[in-house]
N, C-alpha and C positions, 0 to 999 in steps of 0.2 A: 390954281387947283391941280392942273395938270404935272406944274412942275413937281407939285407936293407929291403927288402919287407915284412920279416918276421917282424921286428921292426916297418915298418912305422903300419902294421894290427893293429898290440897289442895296439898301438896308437891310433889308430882310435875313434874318438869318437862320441855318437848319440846326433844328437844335439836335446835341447828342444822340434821343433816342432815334430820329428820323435816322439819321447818319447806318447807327445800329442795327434799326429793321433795314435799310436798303441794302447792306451789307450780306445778313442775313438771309434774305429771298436771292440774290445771285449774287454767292460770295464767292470770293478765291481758293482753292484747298487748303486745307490747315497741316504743312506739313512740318513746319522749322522749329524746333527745341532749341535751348539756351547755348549749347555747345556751336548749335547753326549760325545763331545770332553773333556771339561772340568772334566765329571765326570768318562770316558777311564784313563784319564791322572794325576788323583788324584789317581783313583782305581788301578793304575799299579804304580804310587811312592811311595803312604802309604801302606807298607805292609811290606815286609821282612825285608825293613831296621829298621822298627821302632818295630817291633816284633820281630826282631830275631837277623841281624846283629849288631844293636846298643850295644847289652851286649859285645859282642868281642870288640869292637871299642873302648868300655871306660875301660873295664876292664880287657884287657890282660895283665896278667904277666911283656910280655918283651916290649912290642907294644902300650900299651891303654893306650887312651888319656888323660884317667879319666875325672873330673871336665870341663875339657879345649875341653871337646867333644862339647860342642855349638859352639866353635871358630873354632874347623875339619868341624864341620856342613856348617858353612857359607865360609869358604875357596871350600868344596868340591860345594858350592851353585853359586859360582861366580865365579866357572870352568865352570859350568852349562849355566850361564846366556849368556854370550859371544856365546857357542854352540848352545842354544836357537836360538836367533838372527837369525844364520843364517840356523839355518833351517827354521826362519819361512819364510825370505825370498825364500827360495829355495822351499816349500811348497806351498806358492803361486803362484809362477813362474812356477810349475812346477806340477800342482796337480796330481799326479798319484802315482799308488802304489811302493813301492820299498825303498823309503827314499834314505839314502846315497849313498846305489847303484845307483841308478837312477840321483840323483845328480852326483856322477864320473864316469858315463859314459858321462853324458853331457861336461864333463872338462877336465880329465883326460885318459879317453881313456879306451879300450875295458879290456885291463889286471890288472890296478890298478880296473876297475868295479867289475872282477868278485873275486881279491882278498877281496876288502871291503864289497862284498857280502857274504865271506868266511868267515871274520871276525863278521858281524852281527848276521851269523848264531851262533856263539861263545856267542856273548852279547847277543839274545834272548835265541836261543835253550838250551846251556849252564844253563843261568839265569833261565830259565823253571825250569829244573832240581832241580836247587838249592832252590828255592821258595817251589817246591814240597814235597822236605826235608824237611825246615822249615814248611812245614804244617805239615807232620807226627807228629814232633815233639809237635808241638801246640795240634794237636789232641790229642795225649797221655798223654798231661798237663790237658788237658780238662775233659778226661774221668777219670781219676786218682781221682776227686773231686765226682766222683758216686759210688766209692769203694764198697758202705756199700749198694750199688743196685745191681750193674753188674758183671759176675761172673770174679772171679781171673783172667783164663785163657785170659780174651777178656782188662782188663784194665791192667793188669803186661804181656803180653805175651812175649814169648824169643826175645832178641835182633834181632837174625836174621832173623825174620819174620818181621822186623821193620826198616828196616835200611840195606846201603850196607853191601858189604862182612869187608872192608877195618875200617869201624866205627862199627861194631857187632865185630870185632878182638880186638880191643882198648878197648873195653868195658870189655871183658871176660878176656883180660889179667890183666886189672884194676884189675879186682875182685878175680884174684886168682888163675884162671883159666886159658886151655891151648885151644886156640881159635879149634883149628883141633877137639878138643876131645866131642865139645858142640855143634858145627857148624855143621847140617849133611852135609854129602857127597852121591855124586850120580854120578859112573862112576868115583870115583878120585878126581869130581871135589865140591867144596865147593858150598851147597847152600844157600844165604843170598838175602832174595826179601824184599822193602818197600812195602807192601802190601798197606798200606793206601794211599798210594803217587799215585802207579799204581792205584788205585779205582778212585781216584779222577780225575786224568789224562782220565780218560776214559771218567767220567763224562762231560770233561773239553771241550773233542775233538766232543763230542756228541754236545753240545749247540752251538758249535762255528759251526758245519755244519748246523745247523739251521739256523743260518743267523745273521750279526752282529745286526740288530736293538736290536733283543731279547739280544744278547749279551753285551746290550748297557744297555739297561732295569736291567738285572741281575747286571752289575755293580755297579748300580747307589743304588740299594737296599743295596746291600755290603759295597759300601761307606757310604750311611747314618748310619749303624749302627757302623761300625770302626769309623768314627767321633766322632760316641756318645759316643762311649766305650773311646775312647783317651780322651775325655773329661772330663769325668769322672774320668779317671787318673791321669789329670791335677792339677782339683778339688779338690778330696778327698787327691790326695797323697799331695798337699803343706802344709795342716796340721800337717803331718807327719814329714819334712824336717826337718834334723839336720844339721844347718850350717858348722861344724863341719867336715861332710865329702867333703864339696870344699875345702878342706884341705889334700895335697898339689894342688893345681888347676891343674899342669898338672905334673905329677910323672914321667914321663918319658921325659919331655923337648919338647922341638921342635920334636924332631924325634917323639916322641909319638901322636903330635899336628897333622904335616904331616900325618901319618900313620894313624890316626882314619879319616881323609879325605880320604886317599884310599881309607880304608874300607866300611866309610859309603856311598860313591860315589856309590857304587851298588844301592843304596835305590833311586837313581835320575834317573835309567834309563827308568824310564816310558814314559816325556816327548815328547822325540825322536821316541816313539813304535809309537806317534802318526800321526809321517809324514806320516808312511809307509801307512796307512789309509786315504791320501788323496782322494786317487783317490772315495770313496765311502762319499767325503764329500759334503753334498749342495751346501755350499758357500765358498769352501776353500779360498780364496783369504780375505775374511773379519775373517770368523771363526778360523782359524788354528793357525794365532799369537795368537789372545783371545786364545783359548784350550793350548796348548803350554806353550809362557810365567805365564799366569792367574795359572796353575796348579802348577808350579814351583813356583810360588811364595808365594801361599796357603800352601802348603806340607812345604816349607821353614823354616815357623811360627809354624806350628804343629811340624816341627823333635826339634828345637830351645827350645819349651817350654818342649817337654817332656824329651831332653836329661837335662832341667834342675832340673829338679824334678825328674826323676832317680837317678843323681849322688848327691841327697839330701837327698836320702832315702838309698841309701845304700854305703857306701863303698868301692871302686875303687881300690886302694892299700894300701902296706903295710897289706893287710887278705890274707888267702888262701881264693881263690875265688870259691866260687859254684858253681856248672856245672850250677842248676837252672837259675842262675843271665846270665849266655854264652847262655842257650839255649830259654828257656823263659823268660828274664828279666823283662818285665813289669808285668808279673802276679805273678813273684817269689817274684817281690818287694814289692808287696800290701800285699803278704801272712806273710813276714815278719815281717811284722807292724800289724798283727792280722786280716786285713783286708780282709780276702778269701772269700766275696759274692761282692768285687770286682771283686779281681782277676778271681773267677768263670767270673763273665760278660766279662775283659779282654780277659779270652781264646775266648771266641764267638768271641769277635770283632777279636781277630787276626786271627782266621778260615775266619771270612769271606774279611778280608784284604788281607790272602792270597790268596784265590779263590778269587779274583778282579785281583789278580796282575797275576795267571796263566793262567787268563781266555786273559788278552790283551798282553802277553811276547808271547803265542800258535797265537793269529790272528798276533801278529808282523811279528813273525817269516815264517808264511805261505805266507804272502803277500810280502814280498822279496822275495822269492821263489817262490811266480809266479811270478814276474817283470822278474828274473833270466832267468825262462822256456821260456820267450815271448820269452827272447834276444836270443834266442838258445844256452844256455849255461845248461840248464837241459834239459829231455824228456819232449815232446812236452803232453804226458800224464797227467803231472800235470795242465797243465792248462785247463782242464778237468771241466765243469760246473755241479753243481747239475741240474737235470732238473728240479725237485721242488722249493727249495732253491735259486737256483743260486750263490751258493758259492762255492769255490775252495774247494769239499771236500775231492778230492783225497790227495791233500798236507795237510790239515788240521788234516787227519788218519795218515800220513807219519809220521809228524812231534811229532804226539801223540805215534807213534811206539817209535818215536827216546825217547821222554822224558821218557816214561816206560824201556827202556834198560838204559839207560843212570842214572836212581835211582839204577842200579842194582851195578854200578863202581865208583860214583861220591858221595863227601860229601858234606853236605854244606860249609863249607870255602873253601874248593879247589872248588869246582864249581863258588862261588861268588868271589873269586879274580878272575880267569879264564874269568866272564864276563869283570869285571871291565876291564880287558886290552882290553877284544874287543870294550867297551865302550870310550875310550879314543883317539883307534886309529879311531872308525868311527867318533867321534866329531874333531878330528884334520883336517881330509880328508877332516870332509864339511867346515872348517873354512878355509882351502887350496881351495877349488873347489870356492867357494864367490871370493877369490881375482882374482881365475883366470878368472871365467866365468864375471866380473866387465870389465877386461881386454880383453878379444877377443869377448864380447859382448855386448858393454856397452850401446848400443839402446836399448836392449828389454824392455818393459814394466817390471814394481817390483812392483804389489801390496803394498808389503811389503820390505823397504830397511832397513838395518842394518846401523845406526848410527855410525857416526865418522869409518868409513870405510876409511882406513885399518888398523885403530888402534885395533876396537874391534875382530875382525878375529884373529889379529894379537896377541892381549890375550889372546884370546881361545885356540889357540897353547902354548902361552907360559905356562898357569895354566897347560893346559892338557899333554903336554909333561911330564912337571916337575915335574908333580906326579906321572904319570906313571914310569918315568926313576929314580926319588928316591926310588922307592917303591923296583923297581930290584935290585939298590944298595944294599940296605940297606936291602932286605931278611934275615928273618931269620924263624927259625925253618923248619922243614920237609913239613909244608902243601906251604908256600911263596915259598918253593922254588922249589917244585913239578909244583904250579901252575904256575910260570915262566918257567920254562924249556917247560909244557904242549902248555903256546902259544906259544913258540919260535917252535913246532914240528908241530903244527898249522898251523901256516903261510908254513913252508916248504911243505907241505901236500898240501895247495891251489894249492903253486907255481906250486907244479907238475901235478894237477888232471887239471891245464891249460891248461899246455903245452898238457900233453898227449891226453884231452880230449875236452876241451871249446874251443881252439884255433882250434883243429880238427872240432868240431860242427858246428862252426860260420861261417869258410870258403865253409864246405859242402851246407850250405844256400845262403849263396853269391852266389857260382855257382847255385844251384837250381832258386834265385830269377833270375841270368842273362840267364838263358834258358830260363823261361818261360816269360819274357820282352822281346825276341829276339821272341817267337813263337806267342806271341801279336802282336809283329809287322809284321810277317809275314802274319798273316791271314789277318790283317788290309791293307796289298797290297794289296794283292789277292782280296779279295773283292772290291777292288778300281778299277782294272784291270777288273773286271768281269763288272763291273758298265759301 
């Protein structure tokens, strides 16, 4: 009996209107129009993928796609579109903060809520991290071009003032070197900090307490110039293309075709950042398809043209591949071709591509994490108000602690597969949660309904599975399989911080809420009785 009780909880689930009124008595400001949305949701796609992950995508070794990276693109785009779908449904349905979390609890019950809340932290906080990286690294493309201005020390500085402990070790052994003997130590213990990453992150967690309008505003600046700068790219470099290197189209076969869809699948998860901002939308019910689908399908056209004029300009395999081409590909490739007062403008735009995409992965990630705190499954402290601002700025600091520790262990490919899986499993969940809540609720109002339902649901699982569970297959080298193992220890971690704690929280409030509904109704005798 107990076990039953224990199982029917975990089950339990809040349905929409609960969701609505909690919303409602202490909601978020409602500041962002479609224009916001739309330029949230470009400024969180266009960035690490197309500055940073795209060079591994096409040009690894054992894994890149090479040439055949446009056709990863549109495979990873139309894993995208089907999960699209149905969050926008579920967005309208449902405007509040939280996203996928917030959708499974409405479906799937109290314990699948708080594990897919566990997972999202994976996909933004994670992905934070990872973007942070790839900004360091952009930065230090950037300033490397002022040589002949800024001194030695501040454009060449040691590895490990630049980068984790784990990538500052790879680097000095590369070169010759014995990582212990270069790396200082303090206490024993090894010390290697991203200095630029942490700078930035602080900057990042400063504007976002501010308030998202300004957050909205800063985006929108960051997009128009990475626009222009990608265009520029586009532009300049087809002059350059030698047909010559879509030669082999795709060097690694199918499995390299699949795999550069994994990888570049990171560079899509903006999106989805922006359900979690419903709740602070005007018009979600009209707006948030527009924002949503419209941005995914802009970005779509921009990763399309530039993976094709990349893999035109330079060479995919059959070379030893340059670290430049893996870590800043678009501005190595222009420098290539003689072109450096491109690439100079290149590194701009991807600085400020990737501050777009840190600036809405940090509000993602906060705004599940208050959804989480309402449900009693975090302290009731984060949902803590600025008195000024009115934003959640206690989780907004929290979450900027975690990404600054989190540059200190994490690189960027093991951080960006790492989201990718949490990205995979939250779009599977809401492609699951659409047929069920279709099924045990099929009255409520849809703003917005998902087409040929339950076929497209029904694809969004299948694309999304199927790349996720090839990609474990077929692992290879040290970082795939690190990051594999990292989620699979992930998910255990949730299960248990459940059982032990959320499961304990939730019930603590149950009884709280049934005393004080029983001592309502007590006075409310009494005073009838006095009458």
């Amino acid at each position: 009996m107990i076990l039953k009780e224990i199982l029917t909880k975990m089950l339990t689930r809040k349905s929409p209107d609960e969701a609505l009124a909690g919303a409602k008595d202490g909601g978020l400001e409602k500041t962002l129009g479609v224009w916001d949305l739309i330029i949230l949701g470009v400024g969180a796609i266009i960035g690490s993928g197309i500055f940073a992950v795209v060079g591994t995508a096409a040009a690894d070794p054992e894994t890149g796609a090479g040439p055949a990276l446009m056709v990863s693109m549109v495979i990873a785009a139309i894993a995208c579109i089907f999960s699209a779908l149905c969050y926008s449904e579920f967005s309208t349905m449902i405007p509040v903060a939280g996203g996928a979390y917030t959708y499974t609890f409405a479906t799937l019950g109290e314990c699948m809520a708080w594990l897919i809340g566990w997972i999202l932290m994976l996909e933004y906080a994670i992905g934070f991290i990872a973007v942070a990286c790839a900004w360091t690294n952009h930065f230090m493309q950037f300033i490397k071009g002022f040589s002949s201005i800024l001194p030695a020390w501040f454009v060449d500085p040691p590895a490990w003032l630049i980068s984790d402990y784990r990538s500052a070790a790879h680097y000095y052994t590369a070169q010759g070197l014995e990582p212990h003997t270069v790396i200082p130590h303090v206490l024993g213990m090894p010390i290697s900090i991203n200095l630029p990453a942490i700078i930035m992150i602080t900057l990042i967690t400063a504007i976002l307490v501010k308030g998202t309008k300004d957050s909205a505003k800063m985006a929108g600046i960051m997009v128009a110039v990475k626009l222009g700068v990608i265009a520029l790219f586009v532009l300049s470099g087809a002059f350059f293309i030698k047909p010559e290197n879509w030669t082999p189209f795709a060097p690694n076969g199918f499995e390299g075709v699949f795999m550069g869809a994994f990888i570049i699948f990171f560079a899509y998860i903006g999106f989805d950042a922006l359900a979690t901002a419903a709740e602070e939308c005007k018009n979600p019910q009209k707006d948030l398809p527009i924002g949503i689908i419209g941005s995914l399908l802009i970005t779509t056209v921009v990763y399309v043209l530039v993976a094709l004029v990349l893999t035109g300009l330079q060479p995919t395999s059959g070379v030893v591949i340059p670290e430049g081409l893996l870590k800043a590909p678009m501005a190595y490739a222009m420098s290539a071709v003689g072109q450096d007062w491109v690439a100079g403008l290149i590194s701009i735009g991807s600085i400020a591509g990737l501050t777009s995409v840190l600036l809405v992965l940090q509000m993602a990630a906060t705004r599940v994490l208050y959804a989480m705190s309402r449900d009693n499954f975090l302290p009731k402290v984060f949902q803590k108000m600025h008195k000024k601002f009115n934003t959640p700025h206690v989780l907004t600091i929290t979450v900027g602690l975690v990404g600054i520790v989190g540059t200190l262990f994490l690189d960027l490919n093991v951080a960006a597969s790492l989201c990718n899986f949490g990205t995979f499993t939250s779009f599977i969940i809401v492609c699951v949660a659409i047929l069920i809540l279709r099924k045990i609720d099929p009255d409520r109002e849809r703003p917005f309904k998902v087409p040929f339902c339950p076929w497209m649901p029904l694809m969004g699982i299948l694309c999304c599975g199927g790349l996720m569970i090839y990609s474990m297959v077929i692992a290879k080298g040290e970082t795939a399989i690190l990051s594999t193992l990292l989620f699979i220890v992930w998910v255990i971690m949730g299960a248990v911080i459940y059982l032990t704690y959320g499961y304990r929280k939730n019930r603590e409030a149950e009884r709280l809420l049934q005393v004080t509904t029983e001592e309502i109704a007590k006075d409310e005798k009494n005073t009838n009785i006095i009458q």
